[in-house]
C-alpha positions as CSV (number, residue, x, y, z in Angstrom):
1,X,-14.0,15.9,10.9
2,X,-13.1,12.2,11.0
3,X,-11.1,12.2,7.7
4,X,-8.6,15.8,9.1
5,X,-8.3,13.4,12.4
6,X,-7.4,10.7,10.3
7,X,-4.6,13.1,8.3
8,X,-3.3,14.4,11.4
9,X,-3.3,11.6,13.7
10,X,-1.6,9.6,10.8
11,X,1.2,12.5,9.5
12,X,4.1,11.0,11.3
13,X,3.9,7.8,10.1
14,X,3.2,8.6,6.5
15,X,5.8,10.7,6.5
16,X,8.5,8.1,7.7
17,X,7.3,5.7,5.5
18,X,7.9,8.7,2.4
19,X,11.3,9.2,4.2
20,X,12.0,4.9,4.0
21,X,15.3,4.5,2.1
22,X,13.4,2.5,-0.4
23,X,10.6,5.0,-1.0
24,X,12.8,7.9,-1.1
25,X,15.2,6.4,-3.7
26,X,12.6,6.5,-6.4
27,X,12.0,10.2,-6.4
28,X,15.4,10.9,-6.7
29,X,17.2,11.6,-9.9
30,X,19.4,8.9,-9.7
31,X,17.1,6.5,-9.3
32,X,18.0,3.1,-10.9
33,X,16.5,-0.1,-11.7
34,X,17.7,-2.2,-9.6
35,X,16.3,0.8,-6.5
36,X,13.4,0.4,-8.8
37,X,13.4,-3.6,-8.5
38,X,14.0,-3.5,-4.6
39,X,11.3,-1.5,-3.9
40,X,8.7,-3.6,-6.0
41,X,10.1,-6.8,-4.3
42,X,9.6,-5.5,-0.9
43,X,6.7,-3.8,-1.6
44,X,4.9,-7.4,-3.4
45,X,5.5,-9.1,0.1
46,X,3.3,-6.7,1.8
47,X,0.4,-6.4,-0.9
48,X,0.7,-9.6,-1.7
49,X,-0.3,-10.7,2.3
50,X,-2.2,-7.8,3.2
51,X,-4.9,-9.0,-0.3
52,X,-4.9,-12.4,1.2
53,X,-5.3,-12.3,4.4
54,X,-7.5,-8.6,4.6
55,X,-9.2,-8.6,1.7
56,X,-11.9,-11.8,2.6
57,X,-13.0,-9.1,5.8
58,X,-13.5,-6.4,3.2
59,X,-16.0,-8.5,0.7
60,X,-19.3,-7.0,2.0
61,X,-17.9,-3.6,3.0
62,X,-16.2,-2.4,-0.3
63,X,-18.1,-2.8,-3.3
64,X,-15.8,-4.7,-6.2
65,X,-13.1,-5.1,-3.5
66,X,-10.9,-7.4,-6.0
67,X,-10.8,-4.6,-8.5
68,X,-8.5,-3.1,-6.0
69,X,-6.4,-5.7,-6.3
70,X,-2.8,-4.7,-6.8
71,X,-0.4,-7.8,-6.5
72,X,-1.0,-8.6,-10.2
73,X,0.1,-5.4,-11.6
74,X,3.4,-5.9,-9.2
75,X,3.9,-9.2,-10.7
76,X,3.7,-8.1,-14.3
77,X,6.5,-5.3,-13.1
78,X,8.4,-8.1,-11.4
79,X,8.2,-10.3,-14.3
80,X,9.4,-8.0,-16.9
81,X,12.8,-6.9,-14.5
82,X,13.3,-11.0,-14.7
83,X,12.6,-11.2,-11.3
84,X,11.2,-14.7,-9.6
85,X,8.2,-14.3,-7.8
86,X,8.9,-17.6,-6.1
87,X,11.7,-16.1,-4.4
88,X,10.5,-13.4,-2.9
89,X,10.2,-13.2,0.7
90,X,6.4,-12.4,2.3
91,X,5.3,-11.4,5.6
92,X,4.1,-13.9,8.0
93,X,0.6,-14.1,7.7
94,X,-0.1,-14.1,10.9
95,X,1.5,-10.7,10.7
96,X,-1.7,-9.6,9.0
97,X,-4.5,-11.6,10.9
98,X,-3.2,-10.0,14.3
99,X,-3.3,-6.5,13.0
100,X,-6.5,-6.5,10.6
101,X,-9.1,-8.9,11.9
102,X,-12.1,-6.3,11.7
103,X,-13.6,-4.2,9.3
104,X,-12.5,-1.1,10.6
105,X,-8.9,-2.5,11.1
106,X,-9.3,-3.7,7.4
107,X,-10.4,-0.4,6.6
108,X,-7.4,1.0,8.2
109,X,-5.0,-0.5,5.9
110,X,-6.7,-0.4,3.2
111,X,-6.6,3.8,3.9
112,X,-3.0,3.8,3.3
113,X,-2.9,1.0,0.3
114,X,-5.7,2.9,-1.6
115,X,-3.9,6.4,-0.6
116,X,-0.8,5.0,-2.2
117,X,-2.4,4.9,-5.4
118,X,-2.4,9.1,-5.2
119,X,1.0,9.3,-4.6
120,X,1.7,6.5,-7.2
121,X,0.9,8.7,-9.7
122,X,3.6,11.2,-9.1
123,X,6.2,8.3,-8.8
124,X,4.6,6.8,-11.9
125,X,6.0,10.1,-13.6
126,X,8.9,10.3,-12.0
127,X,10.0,6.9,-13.1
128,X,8.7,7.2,-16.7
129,X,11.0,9.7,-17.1
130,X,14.1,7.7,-15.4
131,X,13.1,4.3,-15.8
132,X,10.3,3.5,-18.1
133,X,6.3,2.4,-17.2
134,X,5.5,0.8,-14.3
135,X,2.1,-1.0,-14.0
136,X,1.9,-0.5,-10.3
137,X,2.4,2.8,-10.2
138,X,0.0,3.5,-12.8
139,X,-2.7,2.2,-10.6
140,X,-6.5,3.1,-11.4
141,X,-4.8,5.9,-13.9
142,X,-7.6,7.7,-15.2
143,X,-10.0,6.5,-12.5
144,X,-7.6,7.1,-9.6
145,X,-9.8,10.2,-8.1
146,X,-13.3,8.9,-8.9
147,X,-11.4,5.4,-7.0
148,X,-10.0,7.4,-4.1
149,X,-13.5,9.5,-3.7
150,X,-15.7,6.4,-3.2
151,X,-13.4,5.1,-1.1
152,X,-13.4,7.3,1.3
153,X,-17.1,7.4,1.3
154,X,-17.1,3.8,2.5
155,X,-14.9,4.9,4.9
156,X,-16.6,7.7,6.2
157,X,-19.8,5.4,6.6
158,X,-17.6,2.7,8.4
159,X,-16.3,5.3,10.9
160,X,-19.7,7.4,11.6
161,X,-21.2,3.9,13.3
162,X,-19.4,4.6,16.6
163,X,-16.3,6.4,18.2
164,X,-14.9,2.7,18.5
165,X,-15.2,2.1,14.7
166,X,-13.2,5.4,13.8
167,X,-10.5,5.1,16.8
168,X,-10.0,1.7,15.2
169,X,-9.5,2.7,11.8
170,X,-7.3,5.3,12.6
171,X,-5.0,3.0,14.9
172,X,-4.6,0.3,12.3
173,X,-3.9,2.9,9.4
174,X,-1.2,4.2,11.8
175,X,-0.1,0.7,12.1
176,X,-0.2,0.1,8.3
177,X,2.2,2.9,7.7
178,X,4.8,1.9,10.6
179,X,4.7,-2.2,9.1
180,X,4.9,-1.5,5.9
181,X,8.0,0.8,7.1
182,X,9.4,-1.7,9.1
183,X,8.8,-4.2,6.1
184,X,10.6,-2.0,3.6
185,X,13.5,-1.6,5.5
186,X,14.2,-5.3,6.3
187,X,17.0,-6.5,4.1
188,X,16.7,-9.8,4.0
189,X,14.7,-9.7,0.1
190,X,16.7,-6.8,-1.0
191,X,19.9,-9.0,-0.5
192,X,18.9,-11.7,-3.3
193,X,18.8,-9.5,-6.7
């Protein structure tokens, strides 16, 4: 029950964030890499601070959390487009404190980053075919269900401690969708190519 409220409570935003200029450009047929560079450049901003500044919260609540650590594989994709990782503009990290500063905020977020991983996998083919292999997009690869499944188990456990725990997990994955939607379509690091 808590996992369809969290689908359908969070439909809307995911959806917007799928409809994101950035995000849509890479399933499209003419995608490009420079679209392909953008996205990643935007998208390491918001890993990048969301690992930081989330994932200390998570250490006793997700087993192994820094093998879900994604900001590396977005640097080796950075660093073979030629892209300096110095100069790319992150969130505020205050940004992230505010909105994730319990577990089941944490857990929120980490909902729609670990979901990601899913979806990545379709992209991942999509762009092999346009653009060539992308290390974030491969994400867990073979291990992406098995990844995703326990997961959501942790989730699940998270959520069943009270009707507080899962109202909170599902406001700050709603959140997670609408800032990293905001985040993807300020312009400022897609300017600086």
């Amino acid at each position: 029950m808590f996992l369809q409220n969290l689908r359908t409570q969070t439909r809307s935003s995911h959806k917007a964030l799928e409809q994101n200029p950035l995000s849509f450009l890479l399933m499209q047929d003419t995608v490009g890499v420079e679209d392909y560079i953008n996205y990643l450049k935007k998208l390491y901003g918001f890993i990048r601070g969301f690992e930081k500044n989330v994932f200390p919260i998570l250490q006793n609540t997700l087993p192994n959390i820094e093998q879900r650590e994604k900001t590396s594989l977005l640097e080796m994709d950075l660093l073979v487009q030629h892209q300096d990782l110095s100069m790319i503009e992150m969130p505020n990290d205050l940004m992230f404190r505010q909105n994730f500063s319990t577990e089941s905020s944490a857990l929120g977020g980490m909902y729609v980053l670990e979901g990601s991983t899913l979806g990545g996998q379709i992209i991942n083919r999509h762009l092999q075919q346009h653009i060539g292999q992308s290390h974030y997009f491969t994400g867990y690869a073979a291990e992406t269900g098995k990844t995703w499944k326990s997961f959501l188990e942790n989730l699940c456990i998270q959520a069943d401690k009270s009707p507080q725990h899962e109202n909170e997990i599902i406001a700050a994955a709603i959140k997670t969708f609408d800032l990293m939607d905001f985040w993807l379509k300020s312009k400022a690091a897609t300017e600086s190519n």
